[in-house]
C-alpha positions as a LaTeX table, in Angstrom:
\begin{tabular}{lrrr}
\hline
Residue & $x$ (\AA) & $y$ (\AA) & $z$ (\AA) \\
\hline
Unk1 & 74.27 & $-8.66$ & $-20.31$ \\
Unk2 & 73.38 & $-9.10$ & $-24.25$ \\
Unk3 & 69.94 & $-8.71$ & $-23.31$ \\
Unk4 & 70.71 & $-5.07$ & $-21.84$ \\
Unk5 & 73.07 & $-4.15$ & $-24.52$ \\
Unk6 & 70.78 & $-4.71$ & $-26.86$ \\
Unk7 & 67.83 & $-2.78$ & $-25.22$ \\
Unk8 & 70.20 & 0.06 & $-25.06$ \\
Unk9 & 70.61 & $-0.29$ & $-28.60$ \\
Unk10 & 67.12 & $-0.92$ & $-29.09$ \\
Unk11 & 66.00 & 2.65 & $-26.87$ \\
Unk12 & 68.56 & 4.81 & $-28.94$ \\
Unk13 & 67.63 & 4.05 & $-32.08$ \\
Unk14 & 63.98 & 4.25 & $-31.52$ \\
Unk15 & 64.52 & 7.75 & $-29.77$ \\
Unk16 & 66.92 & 8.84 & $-32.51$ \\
Unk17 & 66.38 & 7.12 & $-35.80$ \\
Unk18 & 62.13 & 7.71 & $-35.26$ \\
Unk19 & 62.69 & 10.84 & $-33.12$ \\
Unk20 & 60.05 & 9.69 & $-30.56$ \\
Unk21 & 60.22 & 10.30 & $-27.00$ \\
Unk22 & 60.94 & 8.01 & $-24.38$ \\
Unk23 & 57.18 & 8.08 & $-22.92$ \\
Unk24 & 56.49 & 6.82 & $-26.80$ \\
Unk25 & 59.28 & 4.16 & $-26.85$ \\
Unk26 & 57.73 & 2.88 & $-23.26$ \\
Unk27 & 54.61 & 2.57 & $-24.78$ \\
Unk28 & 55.63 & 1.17 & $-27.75$ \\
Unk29 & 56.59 & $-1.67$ & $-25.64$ \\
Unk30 & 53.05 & $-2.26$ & $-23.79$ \\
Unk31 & 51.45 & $-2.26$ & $-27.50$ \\
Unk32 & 53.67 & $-5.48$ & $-28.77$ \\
Unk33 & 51.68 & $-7.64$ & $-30.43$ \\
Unk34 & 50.26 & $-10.81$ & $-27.99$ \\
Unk35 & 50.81 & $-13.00$ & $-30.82$ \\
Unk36 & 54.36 & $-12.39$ & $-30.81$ \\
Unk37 & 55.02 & $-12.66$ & $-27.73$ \\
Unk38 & 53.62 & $-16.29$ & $-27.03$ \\
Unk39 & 55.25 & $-17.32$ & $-30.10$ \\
Unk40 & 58.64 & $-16.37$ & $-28.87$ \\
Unk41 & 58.12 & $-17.82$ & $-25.59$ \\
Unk42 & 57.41 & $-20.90$ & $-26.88$ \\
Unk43 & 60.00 & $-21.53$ & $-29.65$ \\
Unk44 & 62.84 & $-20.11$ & $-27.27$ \\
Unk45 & 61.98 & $-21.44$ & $-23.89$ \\
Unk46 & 58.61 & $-23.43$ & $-23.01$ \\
Unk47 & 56.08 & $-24.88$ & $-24.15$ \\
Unk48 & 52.53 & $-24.15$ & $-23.10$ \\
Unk49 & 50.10 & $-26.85$ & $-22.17$ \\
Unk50 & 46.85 & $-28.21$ & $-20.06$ \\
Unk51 & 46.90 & $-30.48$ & $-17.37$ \\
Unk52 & 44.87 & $-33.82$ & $-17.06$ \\
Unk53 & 43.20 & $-31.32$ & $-14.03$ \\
Unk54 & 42.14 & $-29.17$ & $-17.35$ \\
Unk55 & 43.89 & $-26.27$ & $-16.14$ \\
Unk56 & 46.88 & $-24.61$ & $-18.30$ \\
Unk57 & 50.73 & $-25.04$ & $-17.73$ \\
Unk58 & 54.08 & $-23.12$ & $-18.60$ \\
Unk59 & 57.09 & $-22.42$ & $-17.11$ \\
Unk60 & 58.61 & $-18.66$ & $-17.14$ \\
Unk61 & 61.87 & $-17.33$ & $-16.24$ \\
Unk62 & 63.55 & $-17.06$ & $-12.67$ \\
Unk63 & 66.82 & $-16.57$ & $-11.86$ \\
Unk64 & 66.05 & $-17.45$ & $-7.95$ \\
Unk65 & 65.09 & $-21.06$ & $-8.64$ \\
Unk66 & 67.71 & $-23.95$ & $-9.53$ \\
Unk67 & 66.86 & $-24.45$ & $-12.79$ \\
Unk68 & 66.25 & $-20.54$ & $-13.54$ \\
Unk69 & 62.69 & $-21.39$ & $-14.79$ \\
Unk70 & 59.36 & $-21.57$ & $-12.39$ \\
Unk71 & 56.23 & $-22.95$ & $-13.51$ \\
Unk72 & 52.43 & $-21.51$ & $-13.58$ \\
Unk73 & 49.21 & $-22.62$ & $-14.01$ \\
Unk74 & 45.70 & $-20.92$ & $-14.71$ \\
Unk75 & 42.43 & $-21.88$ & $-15.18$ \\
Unk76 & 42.44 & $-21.44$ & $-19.07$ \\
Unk77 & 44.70 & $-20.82$ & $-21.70$ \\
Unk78 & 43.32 & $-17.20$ & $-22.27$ \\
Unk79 & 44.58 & $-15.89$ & $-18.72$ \\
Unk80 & 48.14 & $-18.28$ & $-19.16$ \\
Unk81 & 48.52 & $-16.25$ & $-21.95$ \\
Unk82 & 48.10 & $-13.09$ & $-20.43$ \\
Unk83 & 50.62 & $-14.15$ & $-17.68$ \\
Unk84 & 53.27 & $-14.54$ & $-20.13$ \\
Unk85 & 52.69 & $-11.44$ & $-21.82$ \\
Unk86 & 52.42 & $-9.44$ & $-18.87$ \\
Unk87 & 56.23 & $-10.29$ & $-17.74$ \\
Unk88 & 57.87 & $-10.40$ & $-20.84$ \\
Unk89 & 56.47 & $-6.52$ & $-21.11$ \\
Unk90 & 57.62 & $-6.16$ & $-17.68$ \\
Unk91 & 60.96 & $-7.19$ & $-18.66$ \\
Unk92 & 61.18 & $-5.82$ & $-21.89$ \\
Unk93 & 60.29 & $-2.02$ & $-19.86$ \\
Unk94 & 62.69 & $-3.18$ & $-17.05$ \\
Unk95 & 65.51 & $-3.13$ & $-19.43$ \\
Unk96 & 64.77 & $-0.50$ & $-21.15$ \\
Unk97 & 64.66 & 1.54 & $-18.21$ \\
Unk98 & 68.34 & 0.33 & $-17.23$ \\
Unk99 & 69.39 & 2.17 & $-20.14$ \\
Unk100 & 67.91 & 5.24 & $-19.26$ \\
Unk101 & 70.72 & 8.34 & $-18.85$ \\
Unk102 & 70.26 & 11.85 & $-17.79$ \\
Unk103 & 70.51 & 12.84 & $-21.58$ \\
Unk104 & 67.77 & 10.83 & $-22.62$ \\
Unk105 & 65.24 & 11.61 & $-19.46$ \\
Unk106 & 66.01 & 15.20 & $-19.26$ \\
Unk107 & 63.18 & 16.19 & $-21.96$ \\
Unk108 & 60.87 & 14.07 & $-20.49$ \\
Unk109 & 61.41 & 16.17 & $-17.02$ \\
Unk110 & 61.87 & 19.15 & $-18.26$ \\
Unk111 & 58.14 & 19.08 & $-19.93$ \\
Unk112 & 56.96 & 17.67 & $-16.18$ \\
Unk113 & 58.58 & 20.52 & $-15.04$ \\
Unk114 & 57.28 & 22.76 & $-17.36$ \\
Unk115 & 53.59 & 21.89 & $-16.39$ \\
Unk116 & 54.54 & 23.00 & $-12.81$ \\
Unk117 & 54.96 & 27.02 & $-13.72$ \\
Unk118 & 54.23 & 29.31 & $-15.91$ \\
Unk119 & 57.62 & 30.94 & $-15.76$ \\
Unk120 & 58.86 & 30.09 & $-19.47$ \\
Unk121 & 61.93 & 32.15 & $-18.64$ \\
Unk122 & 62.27 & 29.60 & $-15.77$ \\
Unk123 & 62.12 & 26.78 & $-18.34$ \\
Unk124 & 64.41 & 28.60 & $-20.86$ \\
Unk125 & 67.27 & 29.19 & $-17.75$ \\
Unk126 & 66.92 & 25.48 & $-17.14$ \\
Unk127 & 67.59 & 24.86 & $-20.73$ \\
Unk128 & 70.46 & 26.99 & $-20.96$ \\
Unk129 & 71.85 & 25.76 & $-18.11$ \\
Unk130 & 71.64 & 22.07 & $-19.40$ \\
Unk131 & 73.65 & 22.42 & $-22.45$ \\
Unk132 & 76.01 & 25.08 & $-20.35$ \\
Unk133 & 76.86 & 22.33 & $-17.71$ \\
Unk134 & 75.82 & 18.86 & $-18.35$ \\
Unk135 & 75.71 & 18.09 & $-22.32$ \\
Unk136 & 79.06 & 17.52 & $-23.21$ \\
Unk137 & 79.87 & 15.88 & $-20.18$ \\
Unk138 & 79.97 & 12.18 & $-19.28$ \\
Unk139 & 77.92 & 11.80 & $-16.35$ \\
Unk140 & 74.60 & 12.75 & $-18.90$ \\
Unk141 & 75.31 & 9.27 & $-20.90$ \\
Unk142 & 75.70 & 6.90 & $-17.81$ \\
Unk143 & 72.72 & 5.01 & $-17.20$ \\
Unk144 & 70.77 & 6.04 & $-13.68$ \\
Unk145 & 70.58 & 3.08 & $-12.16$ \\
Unk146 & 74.22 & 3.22 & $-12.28$ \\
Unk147 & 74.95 & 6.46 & $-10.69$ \\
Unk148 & 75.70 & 6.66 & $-6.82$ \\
Unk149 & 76.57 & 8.62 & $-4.87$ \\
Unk150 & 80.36 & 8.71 & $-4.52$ \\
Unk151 & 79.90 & 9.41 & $-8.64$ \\
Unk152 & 77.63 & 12.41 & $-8.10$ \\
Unk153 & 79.66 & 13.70 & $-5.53$ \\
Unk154 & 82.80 & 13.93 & $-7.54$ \\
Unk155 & 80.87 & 15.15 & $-9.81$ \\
Unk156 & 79.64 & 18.10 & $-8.01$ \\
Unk157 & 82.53 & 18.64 & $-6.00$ \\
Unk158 & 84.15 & 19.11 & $-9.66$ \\
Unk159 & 81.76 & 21.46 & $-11.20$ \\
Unk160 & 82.03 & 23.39 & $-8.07$ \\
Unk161 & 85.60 & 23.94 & $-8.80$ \\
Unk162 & 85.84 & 24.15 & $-12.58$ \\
Unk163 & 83.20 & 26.95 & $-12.49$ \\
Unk164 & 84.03 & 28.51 & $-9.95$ \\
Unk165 & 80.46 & 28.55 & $-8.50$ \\
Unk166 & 78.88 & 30.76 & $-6.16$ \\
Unk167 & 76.55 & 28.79 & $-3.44$ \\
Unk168 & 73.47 & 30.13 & $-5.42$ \\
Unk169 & 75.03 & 29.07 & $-8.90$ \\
Unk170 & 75.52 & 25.47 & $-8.09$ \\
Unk171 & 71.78 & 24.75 & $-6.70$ \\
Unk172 & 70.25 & 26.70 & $-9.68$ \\
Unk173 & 72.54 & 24.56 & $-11.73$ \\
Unk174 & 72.29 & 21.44 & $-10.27$ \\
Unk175 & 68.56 & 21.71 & $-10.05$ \\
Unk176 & 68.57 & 19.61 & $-13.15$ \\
Unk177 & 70.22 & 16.84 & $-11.79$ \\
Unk178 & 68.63 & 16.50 & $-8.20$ \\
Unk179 & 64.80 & 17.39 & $-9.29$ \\
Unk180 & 65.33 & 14.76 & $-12.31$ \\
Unk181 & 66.43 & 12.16 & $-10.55$ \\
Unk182 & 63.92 & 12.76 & $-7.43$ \\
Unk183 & 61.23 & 12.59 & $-11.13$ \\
Unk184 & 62.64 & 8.78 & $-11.99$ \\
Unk185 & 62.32 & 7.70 & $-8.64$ \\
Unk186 & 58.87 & 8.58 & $-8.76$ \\
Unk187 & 58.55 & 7.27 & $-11.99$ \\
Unk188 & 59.95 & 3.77 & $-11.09$ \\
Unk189 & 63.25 & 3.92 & $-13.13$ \\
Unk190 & 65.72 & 3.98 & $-9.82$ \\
Unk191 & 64.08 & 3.23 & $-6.40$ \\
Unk192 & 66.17 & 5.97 & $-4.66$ \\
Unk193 & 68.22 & 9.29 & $-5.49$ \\
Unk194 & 71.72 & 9.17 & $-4.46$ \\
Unk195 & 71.79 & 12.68 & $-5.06$ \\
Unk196 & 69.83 & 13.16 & $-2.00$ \\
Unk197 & 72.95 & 12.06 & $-0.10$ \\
Unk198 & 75.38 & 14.69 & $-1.50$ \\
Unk199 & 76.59 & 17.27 & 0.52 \\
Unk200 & 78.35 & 19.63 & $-0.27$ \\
Unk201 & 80.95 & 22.07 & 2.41 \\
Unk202 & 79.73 & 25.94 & 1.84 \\
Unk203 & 83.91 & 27.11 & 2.49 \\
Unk204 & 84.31 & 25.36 & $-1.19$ \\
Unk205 & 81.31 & 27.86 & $-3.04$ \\
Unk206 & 83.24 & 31.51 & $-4.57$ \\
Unk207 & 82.63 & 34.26 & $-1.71$ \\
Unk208 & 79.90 & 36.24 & $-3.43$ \\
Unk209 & 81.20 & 39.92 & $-1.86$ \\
Unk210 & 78.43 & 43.38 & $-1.50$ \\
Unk211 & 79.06 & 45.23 & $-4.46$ \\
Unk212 & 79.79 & 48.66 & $-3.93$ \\
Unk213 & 77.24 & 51.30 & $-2.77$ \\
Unk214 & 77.19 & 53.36 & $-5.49$ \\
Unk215 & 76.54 & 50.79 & $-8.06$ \\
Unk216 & 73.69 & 49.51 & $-6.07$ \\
Unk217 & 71.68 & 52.49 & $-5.37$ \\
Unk218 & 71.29 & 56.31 & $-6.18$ \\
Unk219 & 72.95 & 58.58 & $-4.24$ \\
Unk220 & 71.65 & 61.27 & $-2.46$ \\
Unk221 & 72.54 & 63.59 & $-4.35$ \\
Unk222 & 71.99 & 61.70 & $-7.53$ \\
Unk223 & 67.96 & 60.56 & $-7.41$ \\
Unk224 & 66.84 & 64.53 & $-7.37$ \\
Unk225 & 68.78 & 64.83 & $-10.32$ \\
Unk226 & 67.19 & 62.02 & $-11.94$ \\
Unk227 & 64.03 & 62.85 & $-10.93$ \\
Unk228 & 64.91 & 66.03 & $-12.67$ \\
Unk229 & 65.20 & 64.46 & $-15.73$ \\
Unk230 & 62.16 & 62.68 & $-15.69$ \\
Unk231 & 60.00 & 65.66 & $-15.31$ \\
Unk232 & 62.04 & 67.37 & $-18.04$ \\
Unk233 & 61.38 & 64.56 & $-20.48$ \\
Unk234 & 57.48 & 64.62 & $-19.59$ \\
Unk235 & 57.16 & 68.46 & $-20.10$ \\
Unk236 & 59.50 & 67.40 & $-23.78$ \\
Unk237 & 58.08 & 64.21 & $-24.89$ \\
Unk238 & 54.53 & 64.17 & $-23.53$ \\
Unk239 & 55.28 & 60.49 & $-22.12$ \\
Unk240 & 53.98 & 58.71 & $-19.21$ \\
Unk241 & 56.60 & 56.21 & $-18.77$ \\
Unk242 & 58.77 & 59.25 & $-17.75$ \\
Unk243 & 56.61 & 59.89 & $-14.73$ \\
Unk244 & 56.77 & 56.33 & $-14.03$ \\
Unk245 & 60.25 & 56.77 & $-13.01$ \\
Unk246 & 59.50 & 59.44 & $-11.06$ \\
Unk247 & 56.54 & 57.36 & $-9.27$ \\
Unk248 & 59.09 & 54.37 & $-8.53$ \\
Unk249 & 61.54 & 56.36 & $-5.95$ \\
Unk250 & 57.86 & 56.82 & $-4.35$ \\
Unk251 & 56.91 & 52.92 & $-4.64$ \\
Unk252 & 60.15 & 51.06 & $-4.52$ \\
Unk253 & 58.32 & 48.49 & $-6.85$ \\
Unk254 & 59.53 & 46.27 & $-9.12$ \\
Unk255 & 60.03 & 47.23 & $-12.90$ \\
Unk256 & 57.21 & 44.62 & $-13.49$ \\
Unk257 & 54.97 & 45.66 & $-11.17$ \\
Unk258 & 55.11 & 49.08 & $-12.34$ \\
Unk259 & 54.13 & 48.45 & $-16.02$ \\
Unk260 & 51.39 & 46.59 & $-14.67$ \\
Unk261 & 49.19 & 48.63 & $-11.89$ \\
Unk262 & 46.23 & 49.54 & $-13.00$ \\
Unk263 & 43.80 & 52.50 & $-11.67$ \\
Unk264 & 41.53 & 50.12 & $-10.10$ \\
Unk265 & 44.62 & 48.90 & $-7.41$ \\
Unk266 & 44.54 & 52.41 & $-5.78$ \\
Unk267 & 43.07 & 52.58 & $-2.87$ \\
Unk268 & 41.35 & 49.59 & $-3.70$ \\
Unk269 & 41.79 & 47.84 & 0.09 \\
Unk270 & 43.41 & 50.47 & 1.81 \\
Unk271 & 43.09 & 54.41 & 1.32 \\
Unk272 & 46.28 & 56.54 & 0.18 \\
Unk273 & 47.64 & 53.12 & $-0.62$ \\
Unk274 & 47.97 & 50.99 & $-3.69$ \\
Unk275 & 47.88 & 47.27 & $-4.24$ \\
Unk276 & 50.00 & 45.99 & $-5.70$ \\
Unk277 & 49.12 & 42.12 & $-7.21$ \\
Unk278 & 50.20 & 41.36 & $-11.02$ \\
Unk279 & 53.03 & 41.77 & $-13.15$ \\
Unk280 & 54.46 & 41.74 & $-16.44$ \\
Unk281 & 57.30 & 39.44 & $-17.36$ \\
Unk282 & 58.92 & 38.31 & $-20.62$ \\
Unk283 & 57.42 & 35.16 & $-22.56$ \\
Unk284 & 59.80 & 32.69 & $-24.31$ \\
Unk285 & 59.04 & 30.05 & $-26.86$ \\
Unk286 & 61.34 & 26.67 & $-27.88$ \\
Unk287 & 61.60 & 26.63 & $-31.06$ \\
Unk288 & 61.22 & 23.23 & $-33.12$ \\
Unk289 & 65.21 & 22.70 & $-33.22$ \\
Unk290 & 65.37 & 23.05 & $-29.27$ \\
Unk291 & 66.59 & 26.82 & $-29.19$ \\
Unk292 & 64.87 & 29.87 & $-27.62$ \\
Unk293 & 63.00 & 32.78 & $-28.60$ \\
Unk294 & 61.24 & 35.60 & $-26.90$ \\
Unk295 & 57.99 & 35.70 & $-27.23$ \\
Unk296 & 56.99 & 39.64 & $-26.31$ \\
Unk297 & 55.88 & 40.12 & $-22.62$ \\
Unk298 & 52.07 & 39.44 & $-21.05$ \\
Unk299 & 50.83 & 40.24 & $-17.69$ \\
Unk300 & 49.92 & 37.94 & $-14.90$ \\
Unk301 & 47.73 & 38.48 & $-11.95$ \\
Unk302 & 50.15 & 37.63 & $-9.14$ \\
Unk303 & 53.00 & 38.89 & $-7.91$ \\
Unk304 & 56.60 & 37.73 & $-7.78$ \\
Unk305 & 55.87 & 35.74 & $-4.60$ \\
Unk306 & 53.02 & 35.61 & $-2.06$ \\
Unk307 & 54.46 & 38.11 & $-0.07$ \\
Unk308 & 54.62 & 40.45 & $-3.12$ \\
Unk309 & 50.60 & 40.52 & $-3.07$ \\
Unk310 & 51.02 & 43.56 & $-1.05$ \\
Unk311 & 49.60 & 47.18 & $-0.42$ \\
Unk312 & 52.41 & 50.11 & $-0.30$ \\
Unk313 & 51.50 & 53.49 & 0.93 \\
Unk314 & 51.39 & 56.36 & $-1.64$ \\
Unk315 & 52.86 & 59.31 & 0.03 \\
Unk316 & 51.29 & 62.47 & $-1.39$ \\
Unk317 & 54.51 & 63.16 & $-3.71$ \\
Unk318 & 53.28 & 59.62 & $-5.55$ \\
Unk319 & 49.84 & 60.80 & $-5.52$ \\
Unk320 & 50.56 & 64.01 & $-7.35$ \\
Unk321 & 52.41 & 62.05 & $-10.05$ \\
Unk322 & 49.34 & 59.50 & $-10.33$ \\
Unk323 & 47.26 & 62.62 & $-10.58$ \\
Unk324 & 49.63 & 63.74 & $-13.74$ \\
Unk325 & 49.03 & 61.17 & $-15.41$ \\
Unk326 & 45.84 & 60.58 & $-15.12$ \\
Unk327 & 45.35 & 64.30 & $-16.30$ \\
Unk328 & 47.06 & 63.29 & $-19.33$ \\
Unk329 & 45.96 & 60.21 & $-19.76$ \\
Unk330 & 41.90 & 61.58 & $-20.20$ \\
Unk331 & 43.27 & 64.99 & $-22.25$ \\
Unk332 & 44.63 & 62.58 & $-24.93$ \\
Unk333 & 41.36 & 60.71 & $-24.82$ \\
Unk334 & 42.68 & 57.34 & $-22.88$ \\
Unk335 & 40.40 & 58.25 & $-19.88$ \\
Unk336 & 38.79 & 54.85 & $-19.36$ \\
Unk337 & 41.89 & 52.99 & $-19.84$ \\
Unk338 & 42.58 & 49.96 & $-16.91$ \\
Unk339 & 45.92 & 50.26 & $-16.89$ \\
Unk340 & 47.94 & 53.31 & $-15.34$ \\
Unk341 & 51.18 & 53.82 & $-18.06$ \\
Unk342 & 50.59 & 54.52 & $-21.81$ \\
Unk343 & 52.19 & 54.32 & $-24.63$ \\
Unk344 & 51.06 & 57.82 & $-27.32$ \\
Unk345 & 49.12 & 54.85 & $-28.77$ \\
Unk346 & 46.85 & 53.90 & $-25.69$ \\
Unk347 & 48.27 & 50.58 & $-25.51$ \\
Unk348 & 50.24 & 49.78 & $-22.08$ \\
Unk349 & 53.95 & 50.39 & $-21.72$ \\
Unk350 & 56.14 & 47.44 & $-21.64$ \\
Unk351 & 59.20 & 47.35 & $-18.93$ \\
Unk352 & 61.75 & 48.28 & $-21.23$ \\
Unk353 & 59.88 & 51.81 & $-21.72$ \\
Unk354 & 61.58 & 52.31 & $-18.68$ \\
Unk355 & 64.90 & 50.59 & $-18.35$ \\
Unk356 & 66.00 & 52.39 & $-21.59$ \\
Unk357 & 64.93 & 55.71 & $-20.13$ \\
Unk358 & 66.40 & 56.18 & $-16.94$ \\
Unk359 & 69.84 & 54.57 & $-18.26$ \\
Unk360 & 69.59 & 57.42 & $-20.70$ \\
Unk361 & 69.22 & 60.04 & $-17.93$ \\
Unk362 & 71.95 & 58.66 & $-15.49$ \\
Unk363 & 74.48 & 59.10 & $-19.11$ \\
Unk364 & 72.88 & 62.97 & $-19.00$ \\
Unk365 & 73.82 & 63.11 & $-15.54$ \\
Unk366 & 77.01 & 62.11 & $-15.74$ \\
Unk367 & 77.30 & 58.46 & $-13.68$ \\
Unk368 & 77.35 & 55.19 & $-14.82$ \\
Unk369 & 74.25 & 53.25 & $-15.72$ \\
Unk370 & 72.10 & 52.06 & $-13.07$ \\
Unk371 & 69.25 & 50.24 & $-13.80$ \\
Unk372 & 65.10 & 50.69 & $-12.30$ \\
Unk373 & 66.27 & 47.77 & $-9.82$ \\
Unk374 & 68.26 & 50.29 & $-8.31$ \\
Unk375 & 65.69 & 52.54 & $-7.81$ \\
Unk376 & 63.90 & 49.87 & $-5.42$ \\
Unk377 & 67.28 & 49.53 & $-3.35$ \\
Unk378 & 67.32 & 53.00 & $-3.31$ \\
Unk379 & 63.65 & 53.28 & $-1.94$ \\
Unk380 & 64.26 & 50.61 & 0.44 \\
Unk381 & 67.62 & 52.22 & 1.34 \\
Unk382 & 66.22 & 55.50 & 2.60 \\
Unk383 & 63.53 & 53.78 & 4.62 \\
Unk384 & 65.91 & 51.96 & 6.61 \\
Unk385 & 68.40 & 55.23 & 7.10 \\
Unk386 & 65.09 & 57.04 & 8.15 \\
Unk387 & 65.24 & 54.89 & 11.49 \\
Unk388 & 61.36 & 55.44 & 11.04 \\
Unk389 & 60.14 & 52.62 & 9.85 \\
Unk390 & 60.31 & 49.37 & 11.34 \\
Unk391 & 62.09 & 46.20 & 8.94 \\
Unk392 & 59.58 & 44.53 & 9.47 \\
Unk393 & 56.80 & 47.20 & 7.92 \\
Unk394 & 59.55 & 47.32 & 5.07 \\
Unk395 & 60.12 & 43.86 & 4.12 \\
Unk396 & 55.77 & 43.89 & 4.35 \\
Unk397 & 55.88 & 47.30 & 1.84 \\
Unk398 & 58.51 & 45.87 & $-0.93$ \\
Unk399 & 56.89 & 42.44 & $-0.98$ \\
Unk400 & 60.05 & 40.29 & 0.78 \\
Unk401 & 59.69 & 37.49 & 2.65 \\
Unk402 & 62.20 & 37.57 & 5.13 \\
Unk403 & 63.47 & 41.12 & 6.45 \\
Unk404 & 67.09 & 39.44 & 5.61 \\
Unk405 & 66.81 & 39.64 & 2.20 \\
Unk406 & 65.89 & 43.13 & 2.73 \\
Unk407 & 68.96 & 43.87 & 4.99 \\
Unk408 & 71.26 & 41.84 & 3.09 \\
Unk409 & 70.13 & 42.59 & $-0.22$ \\
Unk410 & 68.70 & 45.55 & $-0.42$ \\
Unk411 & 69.85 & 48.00 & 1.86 \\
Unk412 & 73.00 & 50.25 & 0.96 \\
Unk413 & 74.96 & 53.45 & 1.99 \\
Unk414 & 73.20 & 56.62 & $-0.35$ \\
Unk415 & 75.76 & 58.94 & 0.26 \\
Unk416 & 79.19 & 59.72 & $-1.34$ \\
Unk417 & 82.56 & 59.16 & 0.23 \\
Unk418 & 83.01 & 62.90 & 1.47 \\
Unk419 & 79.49 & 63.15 & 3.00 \\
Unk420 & 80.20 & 59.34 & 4.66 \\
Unk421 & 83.27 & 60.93 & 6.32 \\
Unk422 & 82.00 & 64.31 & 7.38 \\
Unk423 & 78.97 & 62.00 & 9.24 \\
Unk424 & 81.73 & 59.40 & 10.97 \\
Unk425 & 83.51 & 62.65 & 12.39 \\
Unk426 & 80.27 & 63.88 & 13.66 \\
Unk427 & 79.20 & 60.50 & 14.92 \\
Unk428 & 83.29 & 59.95 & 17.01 \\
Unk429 & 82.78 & 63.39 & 17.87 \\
Unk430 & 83.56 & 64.12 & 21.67 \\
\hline
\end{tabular}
């Protein structure tokens, strides 16, 4: 028991005095000097010695044999030596690792994690979400080996009900704690995770209810309106990302997605269509005292998923906007730029260019703010009212990979309380 005690004290100061990480405190261990070690092993518990059959004698620990010692024997003192050294290391790591707790492994698997994606938002939700939920909180400071599984499930069951957590909030948040344990298992610090065994009823998760329709999408008689505004802002301001708006009722792409087509993706596999395979997204950096900072944006060539490496038809509305803009794009001399949206400068829009612009026109309208997200249930909306277009075609066009998400998620009523009624009496009508 002293022995472990005083490897715990050993592994925090070395992590906190020296600031190193617990990959360098490991290490530091293999790298004790040979020397040292046989010394010790000799002054404190045998001595080392040959044979009158030449070969080379000690005894080492061993709690399974009577006299808690066991002895060995090499062929020379050189390899003896290495014997001992090898399991006082191996016991020296071994109790280090007992002390190991959440709040000391957790940088160590977030930076695994972090090699795994190049998400950094990803990272930086992770990282919020750590000293949200778990720093604070005793279950980060109790050594691994030492948690099971009636302890993690309390302590789920717990942060269930003190946060009130939808099903999706608890496995984002609890990520940490089941990936990071599955990471130590691997690693040889526990030999199973208890989390594994957790389970957890889905009646206890907050109901997550369908928000209502008109918050979701724009109404019918709300997106020509909108529209309207776009084209009004283009004749005014001489700006693309206008147009883009415009272009995204046509698309039902992502805000990403949009900032990021290029010329080259139309009709690049499939005529009157565009393909639709990069995006931009937002970059974030840690900073040297563990916070966040964005970074700016930067465009990747893939899509959200797999399934959002996709090609969407271009009806011929979209393909008079593209035309627009391509007109302008060559009058103000940006004719050979790759990529479709412009800034007056040349340089390519960022997704904000857009966000900002049509929550500006739905305050000149006169309804609340709805953001380009809408405008992609919206799109997705009046494809399934059409009764045209089969879900499955749809989930293909907006890049989903299950048609649930599309019904579930996606798909909402675009017209207003009166014009709902007057189609319900027409429907019951006799």
């Amino acid at each position: 028991m002293e022995d472990e005690e005083s490897a715990g004290q050993l592994l925090n100061f070395l992590l906190k005095s020296y600031n190193l990480s617990l990959e360098d405190v490991l290490e530091l261990q293999n790298k004790m000097r040979e020397t040292e070690i046989i010394q010790k092993h000799i002054e404190n518990f045998s001595t080392v010695w040959q044979g009158n059959n030449e070969r080379w004698y000690t005894y080492l620990p061993d709690e399974s044999k009577k006299n808690h010692r066991k002895l060995i024997a090499k062929s020379t003192e050189e390899k003896l030596h290495k014997e001992i050294v090898a399991y006082y290391r191996k016991q020296s790591k071994e109790q280090i690792e007992k002390q190991i707790t959440l709040a000391l492994f957790y940088p160590t698997w977030l930076k695994h994690k972090a090699l795994h994606t190049e998400a950094t938002s990803y990272i930086h939700r992770i990282d919020n979400d750590w000293y949200k939920y778990y720093v604070g909180t005793a279950i980060v400071d109790k050594p691994l080996c030492k948690l099971d599984k009636v302890t993690l499930d309390e302590w789920a069951h717990e942060l269930i009900r003190k946060h009130s957590l939808t099903k999706t909030q608890y496995y984002n948040i609890t990520v940490i704690m089941r990936q990071a344990l599955e990471y130590a298992k691997e690693k040889g610090i526990i030999t199973e995770s208890p989390f594994a065994g957790v389970k957890v009823s889905k009646k206890l998760f907050k109901v997550v209810k369908k928000k209502p329709d008109a918050t979701q999408v724009f109404l019918v008689d709300e997106q020509p309106k909108i529209e309207a505004e776009a084209l009004q802002d283009f004749a005014e301001s001489g700006y693309t990302a206008c147009l883009g708006i415009a272009l995204c009722f046509q698309l039902g792409a992502r805000i990403g997605e949009m900032v990021a087509l290029k010329w080259s993706d139309i009709g690049e596999e499939k005529q009157n269509h565009i393909h639709i395979q990069r995006m931009e997204r937002k970059v974030h950096a840690e900073q040297p005292d563990g916070t966040w900072k964005s970074a700016g944006y930067e465009v990747v060539e893939h899509a959200k998923t797999e399934a959002g490496d996709r090609n969407t038809y271009l009806p011929k509305k979209a393909r008079d906007i593209l035309q627009t803009i391509k007109d302008w794009n060559v009058e103000h001399g940006f004719g050979d730029s790759e990529y479709i949206f412009l800034g007056k400068d040349g340089n390519r829009i960022h997704s904000r260019a857009l966000d900002t612009r049509i929550r500006k026109y739905c305050t000149h309208i006169g309804i609340d703010e709805k953001s380009m997200h809408k405008i992609r249930k919206t799109y997705i909306s009046a494809l399934v009212d059409s009764n045209l277009i089969n879900i499955n075609k749809i989930r293909e066009m907006v890049g989903h990979e299950d048609e649930r998400t599309t019904l579930k998620n996606y798909t909402f009523n675009r017209k207003s309380e009166e014009q709902t009624q007057e189609d319900i009496e027409m429907a019951l009508a006799l």
